[in-house]
N, CA and C atoms as a LAMMPS dump frame, in Angstrom:
ITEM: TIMESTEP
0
ITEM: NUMBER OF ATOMS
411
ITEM: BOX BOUNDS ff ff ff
-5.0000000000000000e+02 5.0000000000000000e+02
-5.0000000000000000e+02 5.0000000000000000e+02
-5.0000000000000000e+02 5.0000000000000000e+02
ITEM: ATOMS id mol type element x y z
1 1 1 N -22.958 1.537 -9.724
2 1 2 C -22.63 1.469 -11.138
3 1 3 C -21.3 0.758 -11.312
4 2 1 N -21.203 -0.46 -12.186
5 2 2 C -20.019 -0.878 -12.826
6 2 3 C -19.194 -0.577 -13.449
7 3 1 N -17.807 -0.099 -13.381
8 3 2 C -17.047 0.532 -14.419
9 3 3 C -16.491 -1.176 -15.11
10 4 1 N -16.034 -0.783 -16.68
11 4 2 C -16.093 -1.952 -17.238
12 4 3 C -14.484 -2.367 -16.408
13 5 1 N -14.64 -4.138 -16.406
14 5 2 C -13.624 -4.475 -15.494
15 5 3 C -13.743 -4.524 -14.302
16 6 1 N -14.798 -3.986 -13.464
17 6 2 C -14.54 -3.728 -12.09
18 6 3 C -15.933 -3.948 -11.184
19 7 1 N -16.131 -4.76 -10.444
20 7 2 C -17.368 -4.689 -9.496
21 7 3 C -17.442 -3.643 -8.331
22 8 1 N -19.018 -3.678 -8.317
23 8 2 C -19 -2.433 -7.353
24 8 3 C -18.275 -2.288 -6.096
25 9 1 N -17.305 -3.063 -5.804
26 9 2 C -16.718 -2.665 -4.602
27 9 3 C -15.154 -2.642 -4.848
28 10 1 N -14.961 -2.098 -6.479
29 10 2 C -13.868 -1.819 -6.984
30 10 3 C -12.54 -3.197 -7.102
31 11 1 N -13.145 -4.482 -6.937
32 11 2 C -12.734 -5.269 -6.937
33 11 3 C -12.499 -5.91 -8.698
34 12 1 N -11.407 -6.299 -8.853
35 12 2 C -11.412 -6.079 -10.404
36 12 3 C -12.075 -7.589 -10.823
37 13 1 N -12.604 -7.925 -12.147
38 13 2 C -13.363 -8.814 -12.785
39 13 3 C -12.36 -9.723 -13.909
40 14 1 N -11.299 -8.361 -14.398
41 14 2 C -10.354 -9.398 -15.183
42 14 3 C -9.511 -10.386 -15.203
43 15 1 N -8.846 -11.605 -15.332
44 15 2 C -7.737 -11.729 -14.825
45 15 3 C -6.596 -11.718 -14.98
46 16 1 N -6.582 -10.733 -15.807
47 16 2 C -4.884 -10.01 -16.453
48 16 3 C -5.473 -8.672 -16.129
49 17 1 N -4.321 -8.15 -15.34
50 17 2 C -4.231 -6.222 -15.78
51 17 3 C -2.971 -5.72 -15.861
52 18 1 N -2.353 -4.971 -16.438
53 18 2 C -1.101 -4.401 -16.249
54 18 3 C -1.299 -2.946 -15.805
55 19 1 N -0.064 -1.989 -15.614
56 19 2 C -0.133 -0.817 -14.912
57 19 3 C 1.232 -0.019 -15.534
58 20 1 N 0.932 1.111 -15.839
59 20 2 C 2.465 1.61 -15.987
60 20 3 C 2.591 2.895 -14.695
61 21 1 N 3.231 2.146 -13.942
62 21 2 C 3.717 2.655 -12.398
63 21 3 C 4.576 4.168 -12.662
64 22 1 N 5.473 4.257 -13.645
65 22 2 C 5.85 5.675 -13.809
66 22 3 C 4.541 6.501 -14.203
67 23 1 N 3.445 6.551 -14.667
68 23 2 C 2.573 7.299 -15.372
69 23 3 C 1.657 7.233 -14.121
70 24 1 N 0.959 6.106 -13.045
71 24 2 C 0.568 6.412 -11.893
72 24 3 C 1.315 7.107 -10.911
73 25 1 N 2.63 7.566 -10.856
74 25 2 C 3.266 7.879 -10.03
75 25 3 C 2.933 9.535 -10.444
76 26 1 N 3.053 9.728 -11.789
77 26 2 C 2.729 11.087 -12.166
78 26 3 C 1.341 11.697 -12.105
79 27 1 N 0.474 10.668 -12.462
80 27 2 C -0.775 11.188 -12.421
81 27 3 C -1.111 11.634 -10.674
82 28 1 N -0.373 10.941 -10.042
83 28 2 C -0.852 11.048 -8.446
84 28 3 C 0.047 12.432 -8.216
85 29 1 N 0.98 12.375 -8.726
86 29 2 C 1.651 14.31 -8.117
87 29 3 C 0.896 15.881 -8.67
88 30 1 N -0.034 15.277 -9.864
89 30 2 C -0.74 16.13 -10.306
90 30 3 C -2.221 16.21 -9.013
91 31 1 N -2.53 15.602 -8.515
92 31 2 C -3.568 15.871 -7.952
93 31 3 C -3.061 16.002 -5.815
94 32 1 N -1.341 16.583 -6.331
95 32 2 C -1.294 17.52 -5.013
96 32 3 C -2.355 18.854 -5.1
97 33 1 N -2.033 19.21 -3.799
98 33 2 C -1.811 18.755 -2.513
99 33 3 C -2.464 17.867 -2.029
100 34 1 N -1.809 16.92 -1.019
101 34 2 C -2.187 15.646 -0.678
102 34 3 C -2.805 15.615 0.774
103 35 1 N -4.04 14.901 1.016
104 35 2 C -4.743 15.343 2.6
105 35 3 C -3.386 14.306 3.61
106 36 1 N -3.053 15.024 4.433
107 36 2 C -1.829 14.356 5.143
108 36 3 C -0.71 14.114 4.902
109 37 1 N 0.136 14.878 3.229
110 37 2 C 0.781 14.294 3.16
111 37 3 C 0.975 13.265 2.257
112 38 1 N 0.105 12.7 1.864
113 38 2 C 0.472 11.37 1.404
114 38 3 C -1.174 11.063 0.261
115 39 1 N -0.79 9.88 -0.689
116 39 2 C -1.744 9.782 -1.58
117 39 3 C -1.785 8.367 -1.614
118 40 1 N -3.133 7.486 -1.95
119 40 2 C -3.259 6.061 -2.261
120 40 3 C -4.002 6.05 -2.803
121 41 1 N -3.276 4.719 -4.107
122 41 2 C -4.411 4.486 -4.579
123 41 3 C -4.546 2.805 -5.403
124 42 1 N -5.419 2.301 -5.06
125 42 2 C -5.285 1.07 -5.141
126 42 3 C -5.702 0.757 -6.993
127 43 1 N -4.084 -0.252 -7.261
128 43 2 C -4.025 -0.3 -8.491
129 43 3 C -4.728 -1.643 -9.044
130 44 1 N -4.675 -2.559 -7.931
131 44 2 C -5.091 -4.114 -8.206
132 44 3 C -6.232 -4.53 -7.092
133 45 1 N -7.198 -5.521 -6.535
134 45 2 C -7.769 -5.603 -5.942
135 45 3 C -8.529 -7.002 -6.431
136 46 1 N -8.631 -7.914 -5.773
137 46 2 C -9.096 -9.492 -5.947
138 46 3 C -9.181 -9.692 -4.096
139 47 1 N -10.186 -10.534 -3.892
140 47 2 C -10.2 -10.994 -2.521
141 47 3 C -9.043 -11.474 -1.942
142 48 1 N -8.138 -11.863 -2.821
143 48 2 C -6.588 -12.489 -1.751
144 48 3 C -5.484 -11.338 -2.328
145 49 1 N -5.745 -10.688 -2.831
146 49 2 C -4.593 -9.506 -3.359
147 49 3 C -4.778 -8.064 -3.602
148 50 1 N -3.953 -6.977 -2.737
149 50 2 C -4.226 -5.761 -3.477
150 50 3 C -2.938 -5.15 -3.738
151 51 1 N -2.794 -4.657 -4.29
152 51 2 C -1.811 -4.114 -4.81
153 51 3 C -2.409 -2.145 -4.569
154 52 1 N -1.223 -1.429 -3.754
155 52 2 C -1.544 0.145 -3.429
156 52 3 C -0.629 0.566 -3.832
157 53 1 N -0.084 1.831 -4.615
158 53 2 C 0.627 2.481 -4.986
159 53 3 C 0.247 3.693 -3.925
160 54 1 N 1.362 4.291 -3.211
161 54 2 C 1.515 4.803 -2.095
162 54 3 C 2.5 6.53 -2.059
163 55 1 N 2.364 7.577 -2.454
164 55 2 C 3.083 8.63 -2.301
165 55 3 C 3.051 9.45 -1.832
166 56 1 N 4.181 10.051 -1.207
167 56 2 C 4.422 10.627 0.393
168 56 3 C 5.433 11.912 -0.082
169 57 1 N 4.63 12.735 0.417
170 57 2 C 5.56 14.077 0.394
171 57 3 C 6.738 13.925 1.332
172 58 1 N 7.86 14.809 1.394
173 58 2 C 8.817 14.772 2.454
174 58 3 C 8.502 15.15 3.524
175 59 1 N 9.106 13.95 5.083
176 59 2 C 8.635 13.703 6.045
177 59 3 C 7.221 13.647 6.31
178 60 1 N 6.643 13.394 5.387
179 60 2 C 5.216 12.507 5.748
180 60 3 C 5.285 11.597 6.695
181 61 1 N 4.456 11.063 7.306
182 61 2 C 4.371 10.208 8.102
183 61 3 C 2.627 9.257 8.131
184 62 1 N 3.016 7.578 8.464
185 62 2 C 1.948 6.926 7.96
186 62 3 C 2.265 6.264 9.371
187 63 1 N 1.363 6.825 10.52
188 63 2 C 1.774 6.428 12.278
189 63 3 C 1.34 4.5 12.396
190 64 1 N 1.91 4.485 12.824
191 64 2 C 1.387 3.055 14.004
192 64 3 C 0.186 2.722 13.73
193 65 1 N -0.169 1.743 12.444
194 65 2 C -0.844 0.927 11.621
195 65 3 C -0.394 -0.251 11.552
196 66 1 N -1.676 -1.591 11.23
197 66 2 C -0.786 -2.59 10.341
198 66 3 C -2.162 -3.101 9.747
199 67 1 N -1.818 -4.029 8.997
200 67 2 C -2.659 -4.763 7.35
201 67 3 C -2.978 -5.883 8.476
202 68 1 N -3.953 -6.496 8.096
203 68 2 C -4.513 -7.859 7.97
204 68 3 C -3.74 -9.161 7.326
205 69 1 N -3.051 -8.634 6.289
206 69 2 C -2.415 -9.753 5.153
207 69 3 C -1.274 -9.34 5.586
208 70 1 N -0.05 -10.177 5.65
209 70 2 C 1.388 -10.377 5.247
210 70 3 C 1.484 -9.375 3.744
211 71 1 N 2.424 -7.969 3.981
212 71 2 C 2.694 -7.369 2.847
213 71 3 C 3.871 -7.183 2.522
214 72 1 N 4.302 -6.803 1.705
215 72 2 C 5.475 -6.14 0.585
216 72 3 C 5.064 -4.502 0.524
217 73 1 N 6.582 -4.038 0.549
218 73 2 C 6.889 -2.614 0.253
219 73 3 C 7.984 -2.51 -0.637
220 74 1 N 7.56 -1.911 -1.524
221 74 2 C 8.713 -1.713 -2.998
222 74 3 C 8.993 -0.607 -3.255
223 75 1 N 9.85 -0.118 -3.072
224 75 2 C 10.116 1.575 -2.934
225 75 3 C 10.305 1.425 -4.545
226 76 1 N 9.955 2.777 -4.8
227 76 2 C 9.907 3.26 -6.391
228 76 3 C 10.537 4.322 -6.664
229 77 1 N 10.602 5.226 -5.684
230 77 2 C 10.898 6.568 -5.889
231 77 3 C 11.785 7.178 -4.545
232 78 1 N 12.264 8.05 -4.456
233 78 2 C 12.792 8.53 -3.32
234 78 3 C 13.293 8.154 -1.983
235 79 1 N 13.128 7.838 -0.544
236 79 2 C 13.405 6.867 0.165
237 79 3 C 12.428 7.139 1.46
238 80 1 N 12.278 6.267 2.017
239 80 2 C 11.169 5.841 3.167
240 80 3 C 12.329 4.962 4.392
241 81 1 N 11.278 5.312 5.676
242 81 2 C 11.858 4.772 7.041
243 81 3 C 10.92 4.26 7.205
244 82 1 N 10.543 2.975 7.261
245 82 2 C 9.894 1.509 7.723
246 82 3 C 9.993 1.146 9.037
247 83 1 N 9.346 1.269 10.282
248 83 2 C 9.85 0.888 11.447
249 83 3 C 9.046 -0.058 11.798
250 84 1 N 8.865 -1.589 12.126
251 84 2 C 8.139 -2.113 12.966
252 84 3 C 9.295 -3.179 14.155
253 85 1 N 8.609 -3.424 14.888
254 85 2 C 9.279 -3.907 16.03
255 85 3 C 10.556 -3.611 16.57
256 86 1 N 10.646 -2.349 16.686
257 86 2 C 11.36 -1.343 17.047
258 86 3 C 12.467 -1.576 16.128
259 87 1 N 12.729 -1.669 15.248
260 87 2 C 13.367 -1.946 13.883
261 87 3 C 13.097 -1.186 13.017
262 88 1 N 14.26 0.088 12.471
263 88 2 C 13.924 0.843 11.2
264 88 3 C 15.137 0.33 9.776
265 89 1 N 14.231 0.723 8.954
266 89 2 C 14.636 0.236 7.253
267 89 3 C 14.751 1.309 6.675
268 90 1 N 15.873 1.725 6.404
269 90 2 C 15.799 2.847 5.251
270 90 3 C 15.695 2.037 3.932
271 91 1 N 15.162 2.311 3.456
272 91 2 C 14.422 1.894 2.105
273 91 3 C 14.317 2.942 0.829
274 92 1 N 15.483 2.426 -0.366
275 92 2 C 15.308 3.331 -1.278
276 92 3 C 14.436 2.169 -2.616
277 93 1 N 14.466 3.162 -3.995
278 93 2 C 14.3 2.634 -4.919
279 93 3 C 15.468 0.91 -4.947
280 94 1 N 14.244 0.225 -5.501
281 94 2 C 14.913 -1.042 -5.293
282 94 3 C 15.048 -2.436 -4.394
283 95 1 N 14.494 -1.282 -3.262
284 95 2 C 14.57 -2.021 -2.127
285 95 3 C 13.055 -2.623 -1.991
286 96 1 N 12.923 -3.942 -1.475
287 96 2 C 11.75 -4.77 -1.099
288 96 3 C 11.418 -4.758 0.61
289 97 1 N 10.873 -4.931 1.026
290 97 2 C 10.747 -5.121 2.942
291 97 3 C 9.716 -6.269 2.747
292 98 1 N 9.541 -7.575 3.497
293 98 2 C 8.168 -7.885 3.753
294 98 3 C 7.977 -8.37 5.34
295 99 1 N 6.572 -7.841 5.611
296 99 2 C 5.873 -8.09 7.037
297 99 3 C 4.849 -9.006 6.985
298 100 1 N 5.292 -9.791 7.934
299 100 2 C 4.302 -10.554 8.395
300 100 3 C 2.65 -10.003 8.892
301 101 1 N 1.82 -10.213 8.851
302 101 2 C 0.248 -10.029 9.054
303 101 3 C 0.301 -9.732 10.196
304 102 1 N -0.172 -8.542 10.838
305 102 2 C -1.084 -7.619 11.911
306 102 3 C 0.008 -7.597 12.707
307 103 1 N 1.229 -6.982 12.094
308 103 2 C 1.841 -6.275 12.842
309 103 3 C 2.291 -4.956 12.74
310 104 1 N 2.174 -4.1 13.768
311 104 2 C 2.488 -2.456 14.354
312 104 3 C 3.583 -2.527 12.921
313 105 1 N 3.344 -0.954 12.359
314 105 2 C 4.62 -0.586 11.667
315 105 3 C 3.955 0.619 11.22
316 106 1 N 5.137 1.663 11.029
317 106 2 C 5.093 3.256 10.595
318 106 3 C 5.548 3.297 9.591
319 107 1 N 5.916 4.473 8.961
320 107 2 C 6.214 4.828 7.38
321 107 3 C 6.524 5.798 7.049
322 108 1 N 7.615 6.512 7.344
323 108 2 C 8.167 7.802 7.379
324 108 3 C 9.221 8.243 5.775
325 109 1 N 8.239 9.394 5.035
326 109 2 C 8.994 9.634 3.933
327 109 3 C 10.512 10.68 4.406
328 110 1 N 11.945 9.889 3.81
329 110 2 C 12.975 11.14 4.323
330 110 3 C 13.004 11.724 3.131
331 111 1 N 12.597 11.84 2.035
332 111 2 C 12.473 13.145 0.307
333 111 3 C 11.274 12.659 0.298
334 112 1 N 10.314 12.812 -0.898
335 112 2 C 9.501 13.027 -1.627
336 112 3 C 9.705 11.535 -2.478
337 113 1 N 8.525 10.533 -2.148
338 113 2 C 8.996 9.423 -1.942
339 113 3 C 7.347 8.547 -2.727
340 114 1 N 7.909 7.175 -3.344
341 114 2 C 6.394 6.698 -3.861
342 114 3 C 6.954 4.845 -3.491
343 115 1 N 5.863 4.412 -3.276
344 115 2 C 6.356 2.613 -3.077
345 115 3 C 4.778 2.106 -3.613
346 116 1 N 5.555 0.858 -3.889
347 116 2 C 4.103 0.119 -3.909
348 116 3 C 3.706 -1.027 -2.931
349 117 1 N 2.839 -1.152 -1.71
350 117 2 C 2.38 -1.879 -0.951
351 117 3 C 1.279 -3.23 -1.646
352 118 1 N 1.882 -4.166 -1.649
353 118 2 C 1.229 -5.196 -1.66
354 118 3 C 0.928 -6.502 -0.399
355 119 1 N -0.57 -6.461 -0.816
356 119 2 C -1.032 -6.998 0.589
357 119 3 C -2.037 -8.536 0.177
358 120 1 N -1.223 -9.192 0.567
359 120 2 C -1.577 -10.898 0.41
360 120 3 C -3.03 -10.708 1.384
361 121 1 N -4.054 -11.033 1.121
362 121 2 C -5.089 -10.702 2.137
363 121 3 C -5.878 -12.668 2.175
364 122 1 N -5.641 -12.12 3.691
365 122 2 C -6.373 -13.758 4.06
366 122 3 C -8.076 -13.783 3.807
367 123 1 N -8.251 -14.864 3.747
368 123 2 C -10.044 -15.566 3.434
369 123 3 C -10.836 -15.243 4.155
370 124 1 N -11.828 -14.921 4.113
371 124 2 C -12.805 -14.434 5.075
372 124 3 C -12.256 -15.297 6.813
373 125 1 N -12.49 -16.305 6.755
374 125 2 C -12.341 -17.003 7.77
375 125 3 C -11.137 -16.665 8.979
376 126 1 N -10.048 -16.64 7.981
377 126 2 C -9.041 -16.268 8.597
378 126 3 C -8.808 -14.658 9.237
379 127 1 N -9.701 -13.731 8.467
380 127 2 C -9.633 -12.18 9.04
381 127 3 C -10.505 -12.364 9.997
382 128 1 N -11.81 -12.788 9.931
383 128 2 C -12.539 -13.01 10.784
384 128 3 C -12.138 -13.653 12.544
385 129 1 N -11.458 -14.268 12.26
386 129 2 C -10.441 -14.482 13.694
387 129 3 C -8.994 -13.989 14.171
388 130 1 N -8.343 -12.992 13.175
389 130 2 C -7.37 -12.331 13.861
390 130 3 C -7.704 -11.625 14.726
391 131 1 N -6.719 -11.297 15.716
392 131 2 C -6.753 -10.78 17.066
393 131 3 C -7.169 -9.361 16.944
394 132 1 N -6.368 -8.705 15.884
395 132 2 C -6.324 -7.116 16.279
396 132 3 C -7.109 -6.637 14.092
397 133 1 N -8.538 -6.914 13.887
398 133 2 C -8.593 -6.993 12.94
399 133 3 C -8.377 -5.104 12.691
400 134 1 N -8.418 -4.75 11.506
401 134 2 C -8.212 -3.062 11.349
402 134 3 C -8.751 -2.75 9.966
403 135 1 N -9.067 -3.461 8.862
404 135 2 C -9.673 -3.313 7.758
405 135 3 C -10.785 -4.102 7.583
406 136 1 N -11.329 -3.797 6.263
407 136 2 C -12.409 -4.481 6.04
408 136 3 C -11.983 -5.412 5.097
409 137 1 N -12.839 -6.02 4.537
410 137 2 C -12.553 -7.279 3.332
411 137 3 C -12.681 -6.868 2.482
């Protein structure tokens, strides 16, 4: 079933959307408790772009993962420890990080913490031949 705006694989149809990120940030603390810790939920979605709004109870932890696409982390709320290549980021409101595509990185909330992950996602072609693929399209 189609919700209006959106194809069945939640991929959106419009090409304008806006979001009010304080009111997702709230709606997501209402539907604690969170399985792990932590809540996602994807606000944008087009074959080369998603946009995740991301919130993490204190000391949550998001282990030794990485994206397909080159992403952005935008802290919104509280503060986060970013570690990839043996490199950590404390990261508050304000702060931006960006990673390069299919690389190792963790995500450790130090308070009660929300960011938004955006993920440049490559063309079929190009996921289709990374080394270490980990999502789907």
């Amino acid at each position: 079933m189609t919700t209006e705006g959106f194809a069945d694989d939640g991929t959106m149809i419009k090409d304008l959307a806006q979001f009010d990120v304080a009111q997702e940030i709230a709606d997501s603390e209402q539907k604690k408790p969170w399985a792990s810790g932590h809540y996602a939920k994807t606000l944008f979605k087009k074959s080369d772009l998603r946009i995740v709004l991301i919130s993490l109870e204190k000391s949550a932890r998001m282990t030794d993962h990485h994206a397909d696409g080159t992403i952005s982390v935008q802290v919104l709320k509280g503060s986060i420890r970013f570690t990839a290549q043996g490199n950590a980021s404390d990261l508050r409101p304000g702060n931006v990080l960006a990673l390069s595509a299919s690389i190792k990185h963790e995500v450790e909330a130090l308070e009660e913490s929300a960011f938004l992950l955006t993920v440049s996602w490559p063309d079929n072609e190009t996921l289709q031949s990374l080394k270490h693929r980990g999502y789907g399209t």
